[in-house]
KELOKE-301586 format. One record per residue (C-alpha): x, y, z; residue in three letters. Coordinates in steps of 0.001 Angstrom, whole numbers, plus 500000, padded with zeros to 6 digits. Example, Ala and Ser with C-alpha at 12.3 -4.5 7.8 and 13.67 -1.06 7.14 Angstrom:
BEGIN
> 512300/495500/507800/ala .
> 513670/498940/507140/ser .
//
This chain:
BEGIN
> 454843/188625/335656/unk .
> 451416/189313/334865/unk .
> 450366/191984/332303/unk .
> 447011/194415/332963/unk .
> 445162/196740/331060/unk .
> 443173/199496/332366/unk .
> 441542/202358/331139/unk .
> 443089/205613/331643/unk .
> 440797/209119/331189/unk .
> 442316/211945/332045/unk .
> 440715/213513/334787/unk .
> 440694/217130/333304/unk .
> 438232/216031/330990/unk .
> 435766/215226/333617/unk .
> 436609/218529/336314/unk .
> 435150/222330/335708/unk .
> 437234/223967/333536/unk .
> 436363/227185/335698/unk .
> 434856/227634/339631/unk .
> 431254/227316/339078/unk .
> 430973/225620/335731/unk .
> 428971/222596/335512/unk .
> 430710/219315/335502/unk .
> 431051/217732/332438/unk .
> 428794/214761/331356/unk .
> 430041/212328/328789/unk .
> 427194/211096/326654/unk .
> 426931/209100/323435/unk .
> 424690/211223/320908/unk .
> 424207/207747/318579/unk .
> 420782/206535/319079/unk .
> 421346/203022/318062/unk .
> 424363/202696/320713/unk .
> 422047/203840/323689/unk .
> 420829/201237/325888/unk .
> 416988/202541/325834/unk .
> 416519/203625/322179/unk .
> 414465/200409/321558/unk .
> 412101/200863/324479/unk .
> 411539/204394/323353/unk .
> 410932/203779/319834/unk .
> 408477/201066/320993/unk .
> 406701/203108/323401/unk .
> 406570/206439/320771/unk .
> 404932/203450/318383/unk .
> 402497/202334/321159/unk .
> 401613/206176/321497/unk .
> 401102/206975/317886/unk .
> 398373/203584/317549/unk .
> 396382/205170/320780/unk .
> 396276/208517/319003/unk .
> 395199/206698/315436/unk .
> 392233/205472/317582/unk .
> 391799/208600/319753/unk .
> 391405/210566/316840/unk .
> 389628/208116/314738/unk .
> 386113/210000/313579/unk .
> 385764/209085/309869/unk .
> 381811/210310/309847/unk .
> 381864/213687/308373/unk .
> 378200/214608/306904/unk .
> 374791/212893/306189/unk .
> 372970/214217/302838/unk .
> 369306/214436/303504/unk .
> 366766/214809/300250/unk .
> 365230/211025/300279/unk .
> 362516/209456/302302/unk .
> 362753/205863/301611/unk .
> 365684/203892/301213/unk .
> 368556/204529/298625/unk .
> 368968/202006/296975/unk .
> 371773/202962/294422/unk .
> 374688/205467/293745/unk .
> 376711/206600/290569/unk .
> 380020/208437/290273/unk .
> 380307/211092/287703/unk .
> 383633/210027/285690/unk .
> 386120/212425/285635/unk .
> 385292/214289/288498/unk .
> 385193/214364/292588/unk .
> 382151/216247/293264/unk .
> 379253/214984/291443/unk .
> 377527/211632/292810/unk .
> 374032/210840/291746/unk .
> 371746/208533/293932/unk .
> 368421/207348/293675/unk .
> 365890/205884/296064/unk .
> 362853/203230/296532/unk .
> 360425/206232/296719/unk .
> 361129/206939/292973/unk .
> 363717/210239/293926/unk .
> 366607/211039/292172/unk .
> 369076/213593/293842/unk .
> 372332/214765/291916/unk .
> 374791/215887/295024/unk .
> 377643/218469/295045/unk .
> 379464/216403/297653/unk .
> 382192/219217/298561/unk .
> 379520/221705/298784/unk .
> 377220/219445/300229/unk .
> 374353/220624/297802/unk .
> 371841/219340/295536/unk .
> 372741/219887/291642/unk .
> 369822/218554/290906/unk .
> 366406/216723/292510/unk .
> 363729/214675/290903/unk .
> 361168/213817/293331/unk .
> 359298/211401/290926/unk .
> 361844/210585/288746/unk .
> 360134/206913/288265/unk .
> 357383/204912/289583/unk .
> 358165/202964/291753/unk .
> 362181/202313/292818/unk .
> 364936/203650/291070/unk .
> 367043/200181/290630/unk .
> 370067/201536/288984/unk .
> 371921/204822/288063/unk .
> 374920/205087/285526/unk .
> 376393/208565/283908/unk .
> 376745/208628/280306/unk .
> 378380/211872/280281/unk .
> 379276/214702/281926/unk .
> 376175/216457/282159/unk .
> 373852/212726/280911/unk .
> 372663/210902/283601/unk .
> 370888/207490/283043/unk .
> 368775/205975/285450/unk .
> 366223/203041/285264/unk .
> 363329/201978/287573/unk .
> 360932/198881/288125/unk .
> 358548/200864/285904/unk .
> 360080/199195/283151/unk .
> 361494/202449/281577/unk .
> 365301/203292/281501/unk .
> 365486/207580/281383/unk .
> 367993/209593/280346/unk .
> 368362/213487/281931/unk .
> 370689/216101/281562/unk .
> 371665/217686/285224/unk .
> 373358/220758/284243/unk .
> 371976/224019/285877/unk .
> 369712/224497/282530/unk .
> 369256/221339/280364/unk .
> 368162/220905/277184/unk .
> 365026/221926/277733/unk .
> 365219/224912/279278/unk .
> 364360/224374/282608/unk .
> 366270/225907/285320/unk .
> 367164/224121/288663/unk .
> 363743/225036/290714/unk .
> 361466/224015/287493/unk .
> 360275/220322/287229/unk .
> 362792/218655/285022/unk .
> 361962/216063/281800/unk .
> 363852/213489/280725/unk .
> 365527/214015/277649/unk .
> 365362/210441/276495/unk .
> 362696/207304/277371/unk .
> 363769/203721/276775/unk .
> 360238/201675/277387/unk .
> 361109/197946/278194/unk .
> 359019/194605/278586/unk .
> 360093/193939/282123/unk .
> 360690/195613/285588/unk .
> 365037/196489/285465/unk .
> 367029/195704/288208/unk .
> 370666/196982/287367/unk .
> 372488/199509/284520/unk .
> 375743/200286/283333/unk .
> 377195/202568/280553/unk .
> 379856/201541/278139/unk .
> 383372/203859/278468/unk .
> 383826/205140/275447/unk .
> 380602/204141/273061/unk .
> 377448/205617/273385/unk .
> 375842/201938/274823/unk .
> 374455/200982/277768/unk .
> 373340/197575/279566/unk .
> 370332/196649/281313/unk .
> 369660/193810/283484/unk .
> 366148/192217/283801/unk .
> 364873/188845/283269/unk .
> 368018/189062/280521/unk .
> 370367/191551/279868/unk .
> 370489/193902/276931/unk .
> 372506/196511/274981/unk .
> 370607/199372/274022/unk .
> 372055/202462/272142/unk .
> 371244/205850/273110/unk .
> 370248/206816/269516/unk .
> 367213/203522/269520/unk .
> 364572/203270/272021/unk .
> 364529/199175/271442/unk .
> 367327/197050/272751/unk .
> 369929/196354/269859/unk .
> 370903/193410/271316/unk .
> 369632/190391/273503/unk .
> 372265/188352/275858/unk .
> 371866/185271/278009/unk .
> 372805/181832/278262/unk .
> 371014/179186/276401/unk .
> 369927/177053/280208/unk .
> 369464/180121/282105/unk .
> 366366/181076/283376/unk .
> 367459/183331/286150/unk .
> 366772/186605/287031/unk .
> 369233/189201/286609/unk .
> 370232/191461/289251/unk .
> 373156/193335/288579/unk .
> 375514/194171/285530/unk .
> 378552/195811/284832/unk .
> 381233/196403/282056/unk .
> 385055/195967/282403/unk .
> 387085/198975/282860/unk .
> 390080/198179/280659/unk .
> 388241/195441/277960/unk .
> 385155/197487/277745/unk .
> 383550/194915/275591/unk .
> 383586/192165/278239/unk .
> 380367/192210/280573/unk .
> 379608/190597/283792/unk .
> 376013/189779/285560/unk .
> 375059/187950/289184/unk .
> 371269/186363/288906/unk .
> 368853/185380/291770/unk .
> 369658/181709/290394/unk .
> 372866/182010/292075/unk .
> 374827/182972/288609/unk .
> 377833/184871/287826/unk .
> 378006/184866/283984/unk .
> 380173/186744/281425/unk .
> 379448/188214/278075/unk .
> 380945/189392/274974/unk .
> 378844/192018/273276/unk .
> 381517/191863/270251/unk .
> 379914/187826/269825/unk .
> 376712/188525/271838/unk .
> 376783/184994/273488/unk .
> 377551/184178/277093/unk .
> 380888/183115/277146/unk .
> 380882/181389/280184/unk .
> 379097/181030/283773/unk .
> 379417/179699/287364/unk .
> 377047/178377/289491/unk .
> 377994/179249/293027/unk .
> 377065/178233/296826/unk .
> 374491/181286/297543/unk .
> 373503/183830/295660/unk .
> 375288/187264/294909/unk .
> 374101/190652/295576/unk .
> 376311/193350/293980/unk .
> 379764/192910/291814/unk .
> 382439/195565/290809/unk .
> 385474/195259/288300/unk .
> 388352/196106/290123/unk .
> 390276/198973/288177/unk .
> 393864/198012/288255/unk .
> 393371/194102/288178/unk .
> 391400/193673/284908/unk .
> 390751/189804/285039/unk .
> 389608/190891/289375/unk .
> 386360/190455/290295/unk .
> 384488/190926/293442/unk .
> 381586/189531/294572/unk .
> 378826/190651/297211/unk .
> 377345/187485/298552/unk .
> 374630/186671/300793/unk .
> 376519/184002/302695/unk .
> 377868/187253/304854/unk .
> 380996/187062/302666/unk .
> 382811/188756/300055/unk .
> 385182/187232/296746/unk .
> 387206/187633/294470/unk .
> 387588/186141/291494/unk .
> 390034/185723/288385/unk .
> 387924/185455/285662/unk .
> 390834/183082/283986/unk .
> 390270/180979/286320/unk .
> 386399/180717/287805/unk .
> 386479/177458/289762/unk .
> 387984/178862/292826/unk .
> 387750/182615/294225/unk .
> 391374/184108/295165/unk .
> 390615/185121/298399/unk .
> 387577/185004/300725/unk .
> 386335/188015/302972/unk .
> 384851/187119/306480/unk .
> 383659/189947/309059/unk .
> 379862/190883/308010/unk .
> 377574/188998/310048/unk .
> 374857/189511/307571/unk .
> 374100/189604/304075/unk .
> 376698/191786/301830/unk .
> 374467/194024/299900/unk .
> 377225/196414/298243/unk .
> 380686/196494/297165/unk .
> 382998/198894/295603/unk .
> 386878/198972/294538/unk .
> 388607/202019/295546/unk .
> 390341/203650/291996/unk .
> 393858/202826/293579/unk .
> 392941/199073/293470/unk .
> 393719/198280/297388/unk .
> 390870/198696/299218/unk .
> 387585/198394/298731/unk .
> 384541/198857/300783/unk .
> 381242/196979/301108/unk .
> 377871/197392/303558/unk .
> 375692/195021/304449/unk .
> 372397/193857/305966/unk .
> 374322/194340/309737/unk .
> 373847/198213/309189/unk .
> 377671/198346/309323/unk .
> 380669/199904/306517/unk .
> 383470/197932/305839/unk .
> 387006/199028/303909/unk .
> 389339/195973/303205/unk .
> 392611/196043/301952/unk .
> 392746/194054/298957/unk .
> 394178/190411/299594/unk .
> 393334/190651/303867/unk .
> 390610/188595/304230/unk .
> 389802/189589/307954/unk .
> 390024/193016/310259/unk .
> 388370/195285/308009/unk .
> 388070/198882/309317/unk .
> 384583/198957/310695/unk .
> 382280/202332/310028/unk .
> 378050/202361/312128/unk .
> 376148/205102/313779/unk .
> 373370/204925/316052/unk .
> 370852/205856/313359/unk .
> 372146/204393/310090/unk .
> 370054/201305/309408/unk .
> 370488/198443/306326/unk .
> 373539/199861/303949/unk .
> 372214/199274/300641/unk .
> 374910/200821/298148/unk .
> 378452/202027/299096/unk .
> 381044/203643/296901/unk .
> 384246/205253/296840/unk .
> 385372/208604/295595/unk .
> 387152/208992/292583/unk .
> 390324/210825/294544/unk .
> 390037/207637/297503/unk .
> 389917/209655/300834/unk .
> 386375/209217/301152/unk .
> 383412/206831/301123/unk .
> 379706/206972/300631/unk .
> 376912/204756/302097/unk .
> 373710/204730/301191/unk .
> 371298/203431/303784/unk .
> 367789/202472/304590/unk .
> 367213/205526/306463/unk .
> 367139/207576/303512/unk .
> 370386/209264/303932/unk .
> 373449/209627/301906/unk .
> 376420/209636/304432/unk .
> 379943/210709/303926/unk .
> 382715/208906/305567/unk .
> 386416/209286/305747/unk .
> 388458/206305/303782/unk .
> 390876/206736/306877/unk .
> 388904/207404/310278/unk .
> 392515/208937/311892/unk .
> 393110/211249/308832/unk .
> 393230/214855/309544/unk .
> 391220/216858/306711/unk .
> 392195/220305/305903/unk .
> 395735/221998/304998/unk .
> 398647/220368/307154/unk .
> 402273/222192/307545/unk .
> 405639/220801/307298/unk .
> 406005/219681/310843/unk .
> 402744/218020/310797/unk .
> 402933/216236/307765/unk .
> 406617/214759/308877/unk .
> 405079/214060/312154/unk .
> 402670/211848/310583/unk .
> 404883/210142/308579/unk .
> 406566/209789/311199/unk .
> 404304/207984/313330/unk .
> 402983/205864/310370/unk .
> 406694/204352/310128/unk .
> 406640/203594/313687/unk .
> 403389/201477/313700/unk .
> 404429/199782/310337/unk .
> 407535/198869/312080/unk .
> 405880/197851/315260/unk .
> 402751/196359/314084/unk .
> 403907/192575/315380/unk .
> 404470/193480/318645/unk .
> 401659/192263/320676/unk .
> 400673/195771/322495/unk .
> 400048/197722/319031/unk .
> 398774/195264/317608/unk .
> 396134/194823/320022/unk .
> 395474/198918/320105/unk .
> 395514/199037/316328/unk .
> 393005/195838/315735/unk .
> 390614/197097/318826/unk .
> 387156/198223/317269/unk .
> 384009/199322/319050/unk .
> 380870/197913/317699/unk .
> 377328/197761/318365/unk .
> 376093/195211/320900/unk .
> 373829/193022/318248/unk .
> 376759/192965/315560/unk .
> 379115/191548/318567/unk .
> 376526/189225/319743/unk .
> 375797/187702/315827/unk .
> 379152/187628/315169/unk .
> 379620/185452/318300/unk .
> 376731/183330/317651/unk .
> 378394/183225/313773/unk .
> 381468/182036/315288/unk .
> 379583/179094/317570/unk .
> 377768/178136/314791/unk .
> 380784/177629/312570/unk .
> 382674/175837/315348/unk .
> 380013/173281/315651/unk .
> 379698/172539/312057/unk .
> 383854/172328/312284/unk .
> 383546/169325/315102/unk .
> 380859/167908/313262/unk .
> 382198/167491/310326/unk .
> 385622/166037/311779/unk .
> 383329/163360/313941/unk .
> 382216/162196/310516/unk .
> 385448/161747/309047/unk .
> 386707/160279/312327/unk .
> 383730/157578/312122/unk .
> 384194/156826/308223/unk .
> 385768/154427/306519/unk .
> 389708/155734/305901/unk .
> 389774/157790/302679/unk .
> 386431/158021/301730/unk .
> 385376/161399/303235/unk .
> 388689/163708/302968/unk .
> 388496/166917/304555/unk .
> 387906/169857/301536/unk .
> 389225/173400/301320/unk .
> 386464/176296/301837/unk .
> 387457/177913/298308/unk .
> 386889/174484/296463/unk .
> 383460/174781/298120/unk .
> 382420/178087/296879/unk .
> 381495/177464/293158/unk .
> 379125/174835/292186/unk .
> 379545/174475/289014/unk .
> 381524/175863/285998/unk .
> 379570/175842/282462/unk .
> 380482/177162/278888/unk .
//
């Protein structure tokens, strides 16, 4: 005798209970038991990456007030409003960035280019030129002086020096500053001579930029035109030690939540990073400008950071991505010169060739202004879906797509030819060497020279 099971429902349970009621539909409210809840969370994460790049307009103002290139930027400490830039026609511009006014403007601030800005204060601004003259002013609506914001203003300190400056930075906490020339010095804002002289017995290089840690504020870095990166104690005042690398660097920053991090501007079209415990290899290398790298800047979280570059282009990395950057050009923005981020991280500045100060959004999709409840879980929402989708091959492909100008995607395609070649040419000399004799050698061992101390 054979045994069968069936299923048994009862059929009330699927009839009207009265004439004319609908008939009853069994369904399964649990989302992971339906057959299609996969395909609709993919296609809801495929939606939310098109509307990330549909609404993706990070530009949001340009500050005017320069008429030559600007060449440098400084960040008030403590605050988000106040950034101070200066330009090659000798200008120096305070800006109220949320207002979008001027807190104060020096038309001839210097003779010449201003090289570098720094703020000693909150109302001390220090700023330093190829005249050979570093010049502190005080930016508050009346300064020390008296003078109101329409009078001409006069700096309230002058630091004469021997040589044309390039860079400056101010100390955290004491009132000292550095200067970068054909050496680098200390000065103290008390003395108008330099209290003390650094650089390294063999150099002879120029020195282009210079900056103190943020957490050992004692500990100094420089880049020089002889391809340098050197640091300094001002505790010892001796060059504790220096690299020679491939190509020259053009800007450095300190990140602020790695102490031993450094990056590195170079004009091989790359960016790096270095542990200064360890100097003979960068941590990671940064490849997506197709020209020099002329600025760099960490964001005050510590994962991003965003550089410009001789392509005319803005780029924000995530810290430890070496490719895919998020890409930021207009049709009139020309050479980026300096770039920085805010102190609160939703926004970026670029200064450009043009003579304009531009504002950009840190996140091109992210909506400004006051968002409700609904919104905001909306958002989050959709930022969970493309996390969780980002290796599927459709939003990936919507989320890495970037529009760029015509002679950044040509370069970067001649870049990539170039490269190739070199590649096959390199691995037809191994192939037609003797065994063991030319071994193939990883890019990062290539980077630095030399290490000296």
């Amino acid at each position: 005798m054979v045994k069968i099971s069936v299923l048994q429902h009862a059929p009330a349970q699927h009839l009207p209970v009265r004439p004319g009621d609908p008939t009853p539909r069994s369904r399964n409210l649990d989302p992971l038991m339906h057959p299609f809840s996969r395909a609709r969370e993919r296609t809801r994460a495929l939606n939310a990456a098109k509307m990330e790049r549909i609404f993706a307009k990070p530009f949001i103002a340009a500050l005017e007030g320069h008429i030559d290139a600007v060449e440098c930027m400084a960040r008030q400490p403590g605050t988000l409003d106040m950034v101070a830039s200066g330009s090659w026609d000798g200008g120096l511009i305070v800006h109220d960035i949320v207002k979008k006014t001027q807190q104060m403007r020096i038309d001839v601030a210097h003779k010449g280019k201003i090289t570098g800005l720094a703020f000693a204060d909150s109302s001390r601004l220090l700023s330093c030129g190829v005249d050979r003259n570093v010049k502190l002013w005080d930016f508050r609506e009346v300064d020390e002086n008296g003078a109101g914001p329409s009078e001409p203003r006069k700096p309230v300190s002058v630091f004469p020096g021997k040589t044309a400056f390039n860079s400056i930075d101010h100390h955290r906490t004491d009132p000292l500053f550095a200067t970068a020339s054909n050496i680098v010095q200390i000065w103290d804002e008390t003395k108008n001579a330099a209290i003390s002289n650094l650089t390294f017995p063999t150099a002879s290089e120029t020195v282009s930029a210079v900056r103190f840690n943020l957490s050992e504020s004692s500990v100094l870095a420089s880049i020089g035109s002889d391809r340098s990166f050197t640091l300094y104690d001002i505790r010892t005042g001796k060059a504790e030690r220096r690299v020679i690398m491939q190509m020259r660097s053009n800007a450095l920053s300190w990140s602020p939540t790695f102490p031993t991090t450094v990056l590195l501007a170079s004009e091989d079209h790359n960016l790096y990073t270095f542990d200064i415990r360890a100097l003979t290899n960068p941590t990671q290398i940064y490849k997506a400008h197709v020209s020099a790298v002329m600025s760099c800047d960490w964001s005050p979280t510590g994962t991003q950071f965003v550089s410009g570059g001789w392509d005319r282009t803005v780029r924000i990395w995530n810290e430890g991505r070496g490719t895919a950057p998020e890409v930021y050009h207009t049709k009139r923005m020309q050479r980026v010169m300096s770039t920085m981020f805010t102190a609160d991280a939703r926004f970026v500045l670029s200064g450009s060739d043009d003579g304009n100060v531009r504002i950009w959004k840190a996140r091109a999709h992210e909506k400004l202004g006051i968002l409700d409840s609904r919104e905001r879980a909306a958002l989050e929402y959709r930022e969970r879906l493309k996390e969780k989708w980002k290796t599927d091959a459709a939003v990936s492909k919507v989320s890495r797509s970037r529009h760029i100008p015509k002679p950044v995607y040509k370069a970067a395609e001649l870049k990539r030819t170039m490269l190739d070649a070199q590649r096959v040419k390199e691995e037809r000399r191994r192939k037609h060497t003797r065994a063991g004799e030319s071994k193939p050698k990883a890019e990062r061992k290539t980077v630095v020279v030399t290490e000296q101390t």
